[in-house]
VOGU-3710 file (C-alpha; in Angstrom, 3 decimals, decimal comma):
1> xxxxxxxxxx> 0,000/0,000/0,000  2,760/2,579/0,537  4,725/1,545/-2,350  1,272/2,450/-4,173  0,578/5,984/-2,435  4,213/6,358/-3,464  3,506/5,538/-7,327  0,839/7,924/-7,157  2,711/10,982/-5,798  5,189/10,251/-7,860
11> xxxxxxxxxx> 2,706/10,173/-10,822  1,418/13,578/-9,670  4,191/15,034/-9,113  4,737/14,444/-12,991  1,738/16,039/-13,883  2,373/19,271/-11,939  5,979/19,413/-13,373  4,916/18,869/-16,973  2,231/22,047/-16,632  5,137/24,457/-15,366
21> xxxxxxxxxx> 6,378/24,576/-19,131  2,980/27,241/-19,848  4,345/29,724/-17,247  8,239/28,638/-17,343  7,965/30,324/-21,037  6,919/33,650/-20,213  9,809/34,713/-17,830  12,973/32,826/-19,471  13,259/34,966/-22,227  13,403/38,227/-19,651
31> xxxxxxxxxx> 15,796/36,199/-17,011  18,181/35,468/-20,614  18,077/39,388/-21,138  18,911/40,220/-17,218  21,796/38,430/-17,197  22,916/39,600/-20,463  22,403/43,073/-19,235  24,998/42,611/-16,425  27,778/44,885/-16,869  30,830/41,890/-17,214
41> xxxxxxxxxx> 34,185/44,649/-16,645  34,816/46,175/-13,584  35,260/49,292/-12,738  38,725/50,854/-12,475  40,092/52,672/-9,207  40,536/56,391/-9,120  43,564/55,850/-7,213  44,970/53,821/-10,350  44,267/56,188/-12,978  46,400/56,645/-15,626
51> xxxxxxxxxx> 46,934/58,134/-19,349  45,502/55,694/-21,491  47,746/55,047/-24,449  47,181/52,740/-27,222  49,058/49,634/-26,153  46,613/50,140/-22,485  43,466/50,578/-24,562  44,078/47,400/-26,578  44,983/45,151/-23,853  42,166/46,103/-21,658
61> xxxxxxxxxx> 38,623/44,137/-22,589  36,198/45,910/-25,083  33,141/46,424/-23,685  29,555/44,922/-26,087  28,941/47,806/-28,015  25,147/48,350/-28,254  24,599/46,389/-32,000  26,296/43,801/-31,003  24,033/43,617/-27,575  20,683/44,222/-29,623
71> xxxxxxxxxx> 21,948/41,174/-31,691  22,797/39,015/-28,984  19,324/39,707/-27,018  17,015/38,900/-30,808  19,631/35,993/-31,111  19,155/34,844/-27,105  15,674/35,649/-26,867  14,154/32,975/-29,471  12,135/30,918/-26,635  9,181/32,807/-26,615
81> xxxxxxxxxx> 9,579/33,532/-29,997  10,014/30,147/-31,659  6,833/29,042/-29,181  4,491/31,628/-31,231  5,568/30,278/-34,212  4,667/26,853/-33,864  1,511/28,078/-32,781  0,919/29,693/-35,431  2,268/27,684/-38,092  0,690/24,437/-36,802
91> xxxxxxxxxx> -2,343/25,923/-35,072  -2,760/29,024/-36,671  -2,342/27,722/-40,433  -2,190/23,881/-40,567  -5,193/23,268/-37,894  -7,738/26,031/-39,154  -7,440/25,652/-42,283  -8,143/21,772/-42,497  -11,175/22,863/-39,749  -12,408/25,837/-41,856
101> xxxxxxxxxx> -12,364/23,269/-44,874  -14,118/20,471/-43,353  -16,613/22,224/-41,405  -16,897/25,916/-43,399  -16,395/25,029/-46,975  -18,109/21,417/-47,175  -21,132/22,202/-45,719  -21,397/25,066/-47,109  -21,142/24,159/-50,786  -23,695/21,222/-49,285
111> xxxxxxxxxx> -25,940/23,634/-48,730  -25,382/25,573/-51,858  -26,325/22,235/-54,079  -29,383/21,770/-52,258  -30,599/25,011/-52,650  -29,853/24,334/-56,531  -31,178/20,569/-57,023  -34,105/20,313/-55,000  -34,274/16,874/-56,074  -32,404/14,608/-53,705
121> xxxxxxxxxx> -31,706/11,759/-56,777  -29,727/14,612/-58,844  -28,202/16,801/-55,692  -26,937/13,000/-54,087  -24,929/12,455/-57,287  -23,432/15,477/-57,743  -22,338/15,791/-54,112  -21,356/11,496/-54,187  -18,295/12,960/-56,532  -17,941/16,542/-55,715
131> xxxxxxxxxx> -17,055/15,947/-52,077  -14,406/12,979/-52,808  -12,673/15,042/-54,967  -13,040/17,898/-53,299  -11,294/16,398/-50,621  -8,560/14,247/-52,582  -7,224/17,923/-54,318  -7,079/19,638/-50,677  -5,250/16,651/-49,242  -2,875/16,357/-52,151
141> xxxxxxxxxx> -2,223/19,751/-52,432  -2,695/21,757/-49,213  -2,004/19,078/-46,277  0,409/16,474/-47,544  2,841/19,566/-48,677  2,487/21,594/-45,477  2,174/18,559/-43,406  5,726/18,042/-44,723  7,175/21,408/-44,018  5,737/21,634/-40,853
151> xxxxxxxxxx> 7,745/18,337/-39,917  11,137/20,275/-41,141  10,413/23,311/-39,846  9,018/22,106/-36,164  12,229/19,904/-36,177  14,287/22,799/-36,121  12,220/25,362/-34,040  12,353/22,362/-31,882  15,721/22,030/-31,284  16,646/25,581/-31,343
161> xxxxxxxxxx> 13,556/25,892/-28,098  16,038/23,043/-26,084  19,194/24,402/-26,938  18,357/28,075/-25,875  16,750/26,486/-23,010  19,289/24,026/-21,526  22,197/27,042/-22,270  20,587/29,223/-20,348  19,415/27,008/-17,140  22,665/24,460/-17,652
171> xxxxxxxxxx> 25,138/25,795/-19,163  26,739/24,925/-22,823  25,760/21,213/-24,144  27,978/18,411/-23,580  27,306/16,296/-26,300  28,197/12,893/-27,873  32,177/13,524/-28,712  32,025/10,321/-31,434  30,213/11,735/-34,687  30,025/8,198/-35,511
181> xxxxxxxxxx> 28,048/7,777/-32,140  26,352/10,831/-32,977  25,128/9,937/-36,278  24,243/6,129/-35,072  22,307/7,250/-31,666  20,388/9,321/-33,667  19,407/6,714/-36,178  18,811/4,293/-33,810  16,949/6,442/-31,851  14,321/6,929/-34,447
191> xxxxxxxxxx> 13,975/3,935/-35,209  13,462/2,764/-31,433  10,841/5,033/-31,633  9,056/4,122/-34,541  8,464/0,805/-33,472  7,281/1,527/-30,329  5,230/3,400/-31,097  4,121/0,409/-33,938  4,302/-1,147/-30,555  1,665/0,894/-28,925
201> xxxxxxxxxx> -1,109/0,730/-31,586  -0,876/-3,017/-31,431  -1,672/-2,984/-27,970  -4,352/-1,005/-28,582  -6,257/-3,221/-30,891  -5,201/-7,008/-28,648  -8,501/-8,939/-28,345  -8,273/-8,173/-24,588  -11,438/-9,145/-22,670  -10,834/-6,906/-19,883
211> xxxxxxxxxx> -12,655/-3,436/-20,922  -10,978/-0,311/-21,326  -7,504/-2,590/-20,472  -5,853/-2,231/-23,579  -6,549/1,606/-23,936  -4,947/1,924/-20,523  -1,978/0,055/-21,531  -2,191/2,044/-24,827  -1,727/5,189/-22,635  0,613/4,690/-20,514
221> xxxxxxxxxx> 3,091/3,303/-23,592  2,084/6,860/-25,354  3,013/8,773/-21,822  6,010/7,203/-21,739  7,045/8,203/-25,454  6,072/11,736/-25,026  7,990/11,476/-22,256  10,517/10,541/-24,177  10,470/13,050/-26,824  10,469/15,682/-24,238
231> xxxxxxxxxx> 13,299/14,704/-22,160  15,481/13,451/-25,230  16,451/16,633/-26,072  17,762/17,719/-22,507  19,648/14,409/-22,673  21,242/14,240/-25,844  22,511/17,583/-24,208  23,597/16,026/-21,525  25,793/13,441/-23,423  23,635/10,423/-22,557
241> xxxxxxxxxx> 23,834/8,071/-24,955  20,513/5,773/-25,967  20,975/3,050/-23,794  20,924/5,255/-20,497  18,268/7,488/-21,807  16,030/3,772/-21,925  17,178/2,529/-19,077  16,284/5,909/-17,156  12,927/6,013/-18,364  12,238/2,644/-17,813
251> xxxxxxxxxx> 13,798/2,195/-13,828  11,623/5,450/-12,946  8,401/5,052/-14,755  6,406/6,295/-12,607  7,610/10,160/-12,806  7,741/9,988/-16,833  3,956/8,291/-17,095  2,625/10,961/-15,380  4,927/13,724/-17,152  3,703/12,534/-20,837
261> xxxxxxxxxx> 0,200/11,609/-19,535  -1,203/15,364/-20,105  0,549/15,511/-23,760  -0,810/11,883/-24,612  -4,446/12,567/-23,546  -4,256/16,192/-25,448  -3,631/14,492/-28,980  -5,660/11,575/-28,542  -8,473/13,621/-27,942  -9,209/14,453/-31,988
271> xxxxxxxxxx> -10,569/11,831/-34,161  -8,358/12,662/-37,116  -4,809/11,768/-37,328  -3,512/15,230/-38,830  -5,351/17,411/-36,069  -3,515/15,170/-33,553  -0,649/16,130/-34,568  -1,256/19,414/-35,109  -2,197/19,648/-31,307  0,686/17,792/-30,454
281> xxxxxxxxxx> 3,133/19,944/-32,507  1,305/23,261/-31,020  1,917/21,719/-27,184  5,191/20,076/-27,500  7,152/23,014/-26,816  5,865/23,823/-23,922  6,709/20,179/-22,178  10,091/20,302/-23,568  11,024/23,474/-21,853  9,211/21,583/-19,018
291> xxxxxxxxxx> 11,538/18,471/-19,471  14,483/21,552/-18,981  13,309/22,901/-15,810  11,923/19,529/-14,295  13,892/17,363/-11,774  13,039/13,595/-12,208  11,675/11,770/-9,190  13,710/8,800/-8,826  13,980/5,412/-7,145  10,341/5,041/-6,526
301> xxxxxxxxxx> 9,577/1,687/-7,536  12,096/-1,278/-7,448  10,683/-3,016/-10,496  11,264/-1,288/-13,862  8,926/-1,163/-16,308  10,667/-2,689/-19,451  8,422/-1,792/-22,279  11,500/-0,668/-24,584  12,963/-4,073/-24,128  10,677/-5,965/-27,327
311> xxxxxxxxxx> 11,551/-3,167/-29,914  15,299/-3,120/-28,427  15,888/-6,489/-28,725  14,416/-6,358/-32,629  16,571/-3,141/-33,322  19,162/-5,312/-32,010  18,328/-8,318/-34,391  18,113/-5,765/-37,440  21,758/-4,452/-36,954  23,302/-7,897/-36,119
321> xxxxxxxxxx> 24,263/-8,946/-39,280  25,171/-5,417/-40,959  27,664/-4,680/-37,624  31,354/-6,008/-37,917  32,659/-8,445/-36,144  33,443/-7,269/-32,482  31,033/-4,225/-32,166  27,473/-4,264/-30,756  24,571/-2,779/-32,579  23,210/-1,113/-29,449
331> xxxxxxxxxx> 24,613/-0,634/-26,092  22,625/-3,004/-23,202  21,308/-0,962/-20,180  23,709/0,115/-17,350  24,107/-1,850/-14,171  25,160/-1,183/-11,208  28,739/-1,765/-10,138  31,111/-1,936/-7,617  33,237/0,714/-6,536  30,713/3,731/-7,567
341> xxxxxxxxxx> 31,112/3,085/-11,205  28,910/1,423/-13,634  29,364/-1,765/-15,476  28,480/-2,186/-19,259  26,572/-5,453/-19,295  26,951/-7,536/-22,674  29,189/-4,833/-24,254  32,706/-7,203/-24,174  33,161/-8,387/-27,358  34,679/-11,649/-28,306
351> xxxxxxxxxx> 38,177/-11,625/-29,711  38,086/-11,481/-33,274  40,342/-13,308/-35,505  42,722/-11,157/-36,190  43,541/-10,250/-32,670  44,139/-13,479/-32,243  46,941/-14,077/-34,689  48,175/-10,947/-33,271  48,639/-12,017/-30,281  49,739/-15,923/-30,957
361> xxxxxxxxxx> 52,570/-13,767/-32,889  53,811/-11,930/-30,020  54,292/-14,877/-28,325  56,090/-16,843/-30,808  58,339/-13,466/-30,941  58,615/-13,420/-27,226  59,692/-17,302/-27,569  62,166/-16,777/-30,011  63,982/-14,127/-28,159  64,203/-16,273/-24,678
371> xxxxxxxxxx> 65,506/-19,591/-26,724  68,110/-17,330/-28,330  68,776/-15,626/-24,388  68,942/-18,846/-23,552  71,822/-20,414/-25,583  74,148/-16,747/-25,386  73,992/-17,398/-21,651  75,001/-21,465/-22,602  77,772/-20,159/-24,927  78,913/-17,756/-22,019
381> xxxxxxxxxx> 78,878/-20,392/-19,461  80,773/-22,575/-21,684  83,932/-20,548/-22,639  84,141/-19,306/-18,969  84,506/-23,089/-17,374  86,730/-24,391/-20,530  84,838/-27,309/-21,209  85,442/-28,266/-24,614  81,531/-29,726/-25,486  80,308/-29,152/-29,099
391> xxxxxxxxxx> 77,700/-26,467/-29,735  74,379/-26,969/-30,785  74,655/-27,738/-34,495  72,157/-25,251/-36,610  70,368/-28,028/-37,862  69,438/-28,800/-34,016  68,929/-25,441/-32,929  66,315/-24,691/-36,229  65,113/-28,164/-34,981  64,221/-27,038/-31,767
401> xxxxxxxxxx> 62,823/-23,830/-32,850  60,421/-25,696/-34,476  59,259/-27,620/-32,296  58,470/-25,358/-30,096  56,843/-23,069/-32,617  54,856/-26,293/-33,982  53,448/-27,191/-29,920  52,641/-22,884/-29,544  50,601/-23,183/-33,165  48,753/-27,069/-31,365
411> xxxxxxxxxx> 47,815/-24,900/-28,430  46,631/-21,780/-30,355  44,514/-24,187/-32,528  43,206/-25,450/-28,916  41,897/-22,866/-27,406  40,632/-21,049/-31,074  38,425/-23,862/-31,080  36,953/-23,907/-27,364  33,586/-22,509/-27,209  33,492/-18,434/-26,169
421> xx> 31,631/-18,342/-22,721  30,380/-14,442/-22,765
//
């Protein structure tokens, strides 16, 4: 029972934090100008003055003139900004215009045939094709087109709204140093979250006989993406790499289901797909300069909620044969460790072949050069006591070499051909 009061704090805490974003954006933009305002040189002593020559004047700082100020405060000051714009472009433009055709211009052109045909036989067939086509030109060449800029443009209005965000509460983004693990986490990424959310709309539609169970499940897998796409960007800012982003979400799910619970109910609310996202696209802002400010409630619940695991272990099985030999497609969760660190579970490759013969090579080298140590210190032993015994002929010597080279190569093949225990 307390682990379940617990859950539901938790919960509501991520509900409160997620609604902070609406008044969060008013008051960053003027906190961004304050601090740019600050005078950063200090003021000289008028004990110290003295004549200012040129070699004085150009090693002492130069103040922000006032243009380059005005630029920095338009080029700071593009929270509140970028904000209105997806408003308006997806709200504003996108939304009202696909609701001013379907409820304004339909009906009335509806009502405009009917007042022509009063016969229903002639006014049904004229409106059976009118309104088809009607519709098939405004989706071809009104939504589809902006429904693809909006995508482009929202993309980068997005990421310009966390960027200007996170610099100004965080400091300057620490992010992936690999552009190979740049370009891969963010491939990856996407595709993680295509299939879950693939995921999610199977759930939806499981032949569950419990009612209203697979709508709840439905929910709390679309909380936990928008949750996701919120928090991603403060992340990636962050340096975390995919793997802890999952794991994150998924060992303190009770704080990100109620965070993207408000944006999930919001968009699911509208029957049709493209107002859905329009509402999303006008909202999402808002949560991720949320996602900025917020401070994750963790270690709630002991037992994680692993619904990234399924479409995880597929990405996994995509990349398995395109990876070389050596390298894993996607980095496993973290674990625990001792000695305050973390251990990498499952990320130890195998040695690969060529490492191998590397190393079976050193050690036939490092042979080599103690048999040959070996019979300088014989030689040296020999002319210091006098003894008059023959040396090693060549023949021998290249005889032994061998053999020892041809046992090394038997117990290289032995252990190349042991089973790998990972």
């Amino acid at each position: 029972m307390e682990t379940l009061c617990r859950i539901g704090t938790t919960v509501l805490h991520g509900i409160l934090d997620s609604i902070k974003g609406i008044t969060v954006v008013f008051y960053l933009d003027k906190e961004a100008n304050r601090k740019l305002s600050q005078p950063t040189t200090k003021p000289l002593l008028s004990g110290s003055a003295a004549p200012r020559t040129k070699e004085s004047l150009s090693s002492q700082p130069r103040t922000p003139s006032s243009s380059s100020l005005v630029s920095k405060r338009i080029e700071e000051s593009k929270v509140l900004k970028r904000v209105l714009q997806c408003s308006m472009l997806n709200g504003g433009i996108f939304m009202l215009s696909i609701l001013f055709f379907e409820y304004v211009v339909l009906p009335g052109l509806h009502l405009f045939l009917w007042y022509l045909f009063r016969n229903s036989t002639t006014m049904t067939t004229v409106w059976g094709w009118m309104q088809p086509s009607l519709s098939l030109l405004f989706n071809s060449f009104w939504v589809a087109p902006l429904f693809l800029l909006s995508k482009i443009v929202n993309s980068l209005w997005f990421q310009d709204i966390a960027d200007s965000a996170y610099k100004f509460r965080k400091g300057r983004p620490q992010l992936i140093p690999s552009i190979s693990k740049l370009i891969a986490d963010t491939l990856i990424s996407l595709l993680i979250q295509i299939l879950f959310l693939l995921q999610s709309t199977l759930v939806k539609y499981l032949p569950v006989p419990v009612p209203f169970a697979c709508s709840a499940i439905y929910m709390v897998h679309m909380s936990l993406l928008c949750s996701l796409y919120a928090f991603e960007y403060k992340w990636f800012n962050m340096g975390w790499e995919l793997h802890k982003r999952l794991t994150y979400i998924e060992q303190n799910w009770p704080y990100f289901l109620g965070f993207g619970l408000p944006l999930a109910v919001l968009s699911e609310l509208p029957n049709s797909i493209v107002i859905s996202g329009c509402v999303f696209s006008v909202l999402f802002p808002l949560f991720i300069i949320s996602a900025n400010e917020a401070t994750p409630k963790v270690d709630v619940c002991e037992t994680p909620l692993k619904l990234f695991s399924i479409v995880v272990a597929l990405t996994n099985a995509l990349f398995r044969g395109r990876t070389k030999p050596g390298k894993a497609a996607l980095s496993q969760p973290l674990t625990p460790g001792g000695g305050g660190g973390t251990n990498v579970r499952g990320l130890t490759p195998p040695l690969s072949s060529s490492s191998s013969a590397f190393m079976f090579q050193q050690q036939q080298q490092q042979q080599q050069q103690q048999y040959r140590n070996h019979n300088s210190q014989k030689q040296y032993h020999h002319h210091r006591s006098h003894h008059r015994q023959p040396s090693p002929s060549p023949s021998a010597a290249s005889s032994t070499f061998a053999s020892v080279q041809t046992a090394q190569l038997h117990q290289h093949q032995t252990v190349l051909n042991r089973p790998l225990r990972r």
